[in-house]
C-alpha positions as CSV (number, residue, x, y, z in Angstrom):
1,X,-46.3,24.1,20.2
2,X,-43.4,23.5,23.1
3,X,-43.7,25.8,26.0
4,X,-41.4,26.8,28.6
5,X,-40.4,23.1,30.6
6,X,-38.8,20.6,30.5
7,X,-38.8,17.6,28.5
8,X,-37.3,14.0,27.6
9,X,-35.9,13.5,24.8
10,X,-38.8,10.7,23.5
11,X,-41.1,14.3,24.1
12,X,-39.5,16.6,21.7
13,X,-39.2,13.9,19.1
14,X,-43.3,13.4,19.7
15,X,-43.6,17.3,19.8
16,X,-41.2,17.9,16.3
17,X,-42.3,14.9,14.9
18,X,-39.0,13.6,13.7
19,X,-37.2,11.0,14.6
20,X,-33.5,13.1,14.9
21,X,-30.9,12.4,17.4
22,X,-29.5,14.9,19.7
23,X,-28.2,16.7,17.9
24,X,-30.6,16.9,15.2
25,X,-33.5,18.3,17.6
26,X,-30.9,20.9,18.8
27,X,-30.9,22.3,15.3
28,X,-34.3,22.0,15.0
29,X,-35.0,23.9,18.2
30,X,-32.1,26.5,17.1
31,X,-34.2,27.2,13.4
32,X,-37.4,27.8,15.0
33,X,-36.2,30.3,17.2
34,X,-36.5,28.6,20.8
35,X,-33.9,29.2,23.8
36,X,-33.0,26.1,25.5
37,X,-30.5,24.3,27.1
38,X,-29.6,20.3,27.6
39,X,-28.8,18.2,30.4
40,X,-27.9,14.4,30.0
41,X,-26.9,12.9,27.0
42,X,-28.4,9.8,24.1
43,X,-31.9,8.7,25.5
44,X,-31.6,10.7,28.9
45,X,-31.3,13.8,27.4
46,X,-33.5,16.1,28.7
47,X,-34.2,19.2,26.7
48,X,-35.7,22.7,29.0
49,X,-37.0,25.4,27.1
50,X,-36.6,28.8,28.3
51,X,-37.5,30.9,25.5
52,X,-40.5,30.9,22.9
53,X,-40.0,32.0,19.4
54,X,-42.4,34.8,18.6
55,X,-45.6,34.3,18.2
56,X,-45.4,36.2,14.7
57,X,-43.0,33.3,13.7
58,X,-44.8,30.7,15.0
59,X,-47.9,31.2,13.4
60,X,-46.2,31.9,9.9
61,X,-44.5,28.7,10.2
62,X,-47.3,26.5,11.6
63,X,-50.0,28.5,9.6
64,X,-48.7,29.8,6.4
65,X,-46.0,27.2,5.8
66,X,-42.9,29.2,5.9
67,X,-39.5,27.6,6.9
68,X,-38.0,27.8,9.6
69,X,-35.1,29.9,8.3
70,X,-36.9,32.1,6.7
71,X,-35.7,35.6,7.5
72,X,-38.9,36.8,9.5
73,X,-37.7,41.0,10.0
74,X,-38.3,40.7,5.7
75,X,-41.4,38.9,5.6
76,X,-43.0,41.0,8.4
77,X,-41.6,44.2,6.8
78,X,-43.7,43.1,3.5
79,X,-46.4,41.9,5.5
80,X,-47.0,45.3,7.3
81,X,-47.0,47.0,4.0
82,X,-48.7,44.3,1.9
83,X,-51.4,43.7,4.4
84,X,-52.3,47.4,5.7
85,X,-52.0,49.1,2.3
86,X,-54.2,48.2,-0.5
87,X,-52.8,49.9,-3.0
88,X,-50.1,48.4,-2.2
89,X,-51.0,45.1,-2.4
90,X,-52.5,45.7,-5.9
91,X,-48.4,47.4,-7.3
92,X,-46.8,45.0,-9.8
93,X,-44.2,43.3,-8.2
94,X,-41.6,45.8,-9.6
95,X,-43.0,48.5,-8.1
96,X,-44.0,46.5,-4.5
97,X,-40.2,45.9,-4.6
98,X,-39.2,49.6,-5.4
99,X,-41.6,50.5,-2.4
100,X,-39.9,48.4,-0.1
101,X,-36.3,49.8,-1.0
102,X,-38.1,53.3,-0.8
103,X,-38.5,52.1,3.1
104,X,-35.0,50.8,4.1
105,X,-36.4,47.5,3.4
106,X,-35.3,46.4,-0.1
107,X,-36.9,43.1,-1.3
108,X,-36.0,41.6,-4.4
109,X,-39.6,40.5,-6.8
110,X,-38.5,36.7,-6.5
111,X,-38.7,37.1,-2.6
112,X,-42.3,39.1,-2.8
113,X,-43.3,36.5,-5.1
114,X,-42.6,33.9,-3.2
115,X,-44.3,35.6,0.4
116,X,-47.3,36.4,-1.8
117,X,-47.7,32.9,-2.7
118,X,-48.1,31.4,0.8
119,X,-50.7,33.8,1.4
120,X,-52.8,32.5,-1.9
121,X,-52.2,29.3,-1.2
122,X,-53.9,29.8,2.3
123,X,-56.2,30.8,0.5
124,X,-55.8,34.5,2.8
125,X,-56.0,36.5,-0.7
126,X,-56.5,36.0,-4.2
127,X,-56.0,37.0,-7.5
128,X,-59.2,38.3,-9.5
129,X,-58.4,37.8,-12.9
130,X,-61.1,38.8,-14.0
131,X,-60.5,42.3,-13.0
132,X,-57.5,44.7,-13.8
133,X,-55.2,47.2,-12.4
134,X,-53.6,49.3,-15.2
135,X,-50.4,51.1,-15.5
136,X,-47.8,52.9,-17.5
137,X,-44.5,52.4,-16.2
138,X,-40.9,54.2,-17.1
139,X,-37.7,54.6,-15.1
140,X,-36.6,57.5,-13.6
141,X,-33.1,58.2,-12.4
142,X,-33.1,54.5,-11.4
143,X,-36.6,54.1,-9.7
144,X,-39.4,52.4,-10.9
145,X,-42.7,54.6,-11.8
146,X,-46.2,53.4,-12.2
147,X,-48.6,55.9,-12.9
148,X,-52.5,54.4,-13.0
149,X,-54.1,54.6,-16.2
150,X,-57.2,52.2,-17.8
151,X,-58.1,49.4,-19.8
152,X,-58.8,51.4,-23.0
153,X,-55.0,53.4,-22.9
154,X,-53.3,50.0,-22.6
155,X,-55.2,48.2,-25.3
156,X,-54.3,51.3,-27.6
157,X,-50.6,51.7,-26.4
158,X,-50.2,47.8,-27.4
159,X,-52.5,48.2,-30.7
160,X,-49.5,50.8,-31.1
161,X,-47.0,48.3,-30.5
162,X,-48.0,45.8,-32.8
163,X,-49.3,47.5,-35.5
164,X,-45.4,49.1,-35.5
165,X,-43.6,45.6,-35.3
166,X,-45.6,44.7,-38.3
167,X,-45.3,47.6,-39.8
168,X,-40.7,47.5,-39.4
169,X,-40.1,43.9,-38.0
170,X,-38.1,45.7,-35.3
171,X,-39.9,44.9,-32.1
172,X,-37.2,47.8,-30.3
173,X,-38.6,50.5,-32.2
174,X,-42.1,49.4,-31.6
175,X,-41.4,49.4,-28.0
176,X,-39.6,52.7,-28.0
177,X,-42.8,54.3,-30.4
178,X,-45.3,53.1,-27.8
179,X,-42.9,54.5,-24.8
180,X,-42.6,58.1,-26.7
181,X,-46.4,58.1,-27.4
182,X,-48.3,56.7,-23.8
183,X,-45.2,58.1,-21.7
184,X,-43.8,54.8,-20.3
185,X,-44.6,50.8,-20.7
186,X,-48.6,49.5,-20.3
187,X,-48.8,46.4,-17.5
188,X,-51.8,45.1,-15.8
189,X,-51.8,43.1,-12.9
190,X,-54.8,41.5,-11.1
191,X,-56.6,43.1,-8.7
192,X,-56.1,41.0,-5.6
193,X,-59.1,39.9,-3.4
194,X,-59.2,39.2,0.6
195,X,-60.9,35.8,1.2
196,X,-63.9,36.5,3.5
197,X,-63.7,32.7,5.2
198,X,-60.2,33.5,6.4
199,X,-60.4,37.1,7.3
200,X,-60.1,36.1,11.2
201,X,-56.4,34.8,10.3
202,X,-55.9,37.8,8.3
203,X,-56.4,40.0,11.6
204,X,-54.7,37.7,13.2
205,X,-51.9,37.5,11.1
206,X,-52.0,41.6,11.0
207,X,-52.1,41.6,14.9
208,X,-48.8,39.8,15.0
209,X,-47.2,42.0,12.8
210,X,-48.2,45.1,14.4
211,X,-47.1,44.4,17.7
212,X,-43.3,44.1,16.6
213,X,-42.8,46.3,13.8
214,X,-41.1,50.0,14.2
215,X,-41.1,52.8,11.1
């Protein structure tokens, strides 16, 4: 990581590892979120740093993988919520999505999907597929609603589902039969599992957020 000097231009390129010209490392610097200024131009430029980035971005982009442009007030939002919350955590992505909106903080699933990702593929949490979360969801006056249930109701409310399809090859009035009956739509998702050989980062990770983010 840069700190707060000054440096040749040979340095930066050492320190970004890139090859870029000037103007290149300028928008290099600019995406990751340093303050700087440059005196000299070609190969006497010399580049002074005078701001860090956060350390909450830093560490998302160095650690987690995130790009640079990533917008960083979203993904800390989410990580507040998705990191401090474990029920939370363990929503379908529709409803982690109608949770955020609920908050001033709307987040469509691709985006959640995608943030979640990097966090598997740390190897920070992970998906138990062997184990369940059950739910009935319905709509209601435009918001999603997920009411727990278990592992026999959904088997049953798609036994119902099926057994209607076959019964008047119209999959819409199969679905609609099994809405009336269980009182919304049966989904599952994983339950998802903090990895105990990164739970240092996780704190970490959770320490950062913490320190910059306002209800």
């Amino acid at each position: 990581m840069l700190e707060e000097k000054a440096y040749t231009r040979q340095e930066i390129r050492e320190l970004l590892e890139t090859n870029a010209e000037n103007q290149g490392l300028k928008r290099m610097l600019e995406r990751r979120g340093y303050e700087f200024f440059v005196v000299g131009s070609g190969r006497n430029a010399i580049f002074t740093i005078t701001k860090l980035p956060s350390k909450f971005k830093m560490f998302c982009i160095s650690e987690l993988g995130f790009a640079p442009q990533t917008d960083f007030t979203k993904l800390r939002n989410f990580f507040y919520y998705y990191l401090n919350s474990e029920d939370f955590r363990n929503f379908p992505d529709t409803i982690q999505s109608e949770r955020m909106s609920e908050n001033g903080m709307p987040l469509s699933r691709q985006t959640i999907g995608h943030y979640r990702e990097r966090l598997f593929t740390n190897h920070y949490f992970w998906p138990d597929f062997t184990e369940f979360n059950y739910y009935l969801t319905h709509s209601e006056r435009g918001k999603k609603i997920a009411i727990e249930t278990d592992r026999k109701t959904y088997a049953e409310a798609w036994a119902l589902y099926w057994r209607t399809k076959e019964e008047t090859k119209n999959s819409e009035e199969a679905r609609m039969r099994m809405f009336y009956e269980f009182g919304g739509y049966p989904n599952k998702s994983p339950i998802i599992r903090e990895n105990a050989i990164t739970a240092d980062r996780v704190v970490l990770l959770n320490e950062l957020v913490l320190e910059t983010f306002i209800l």
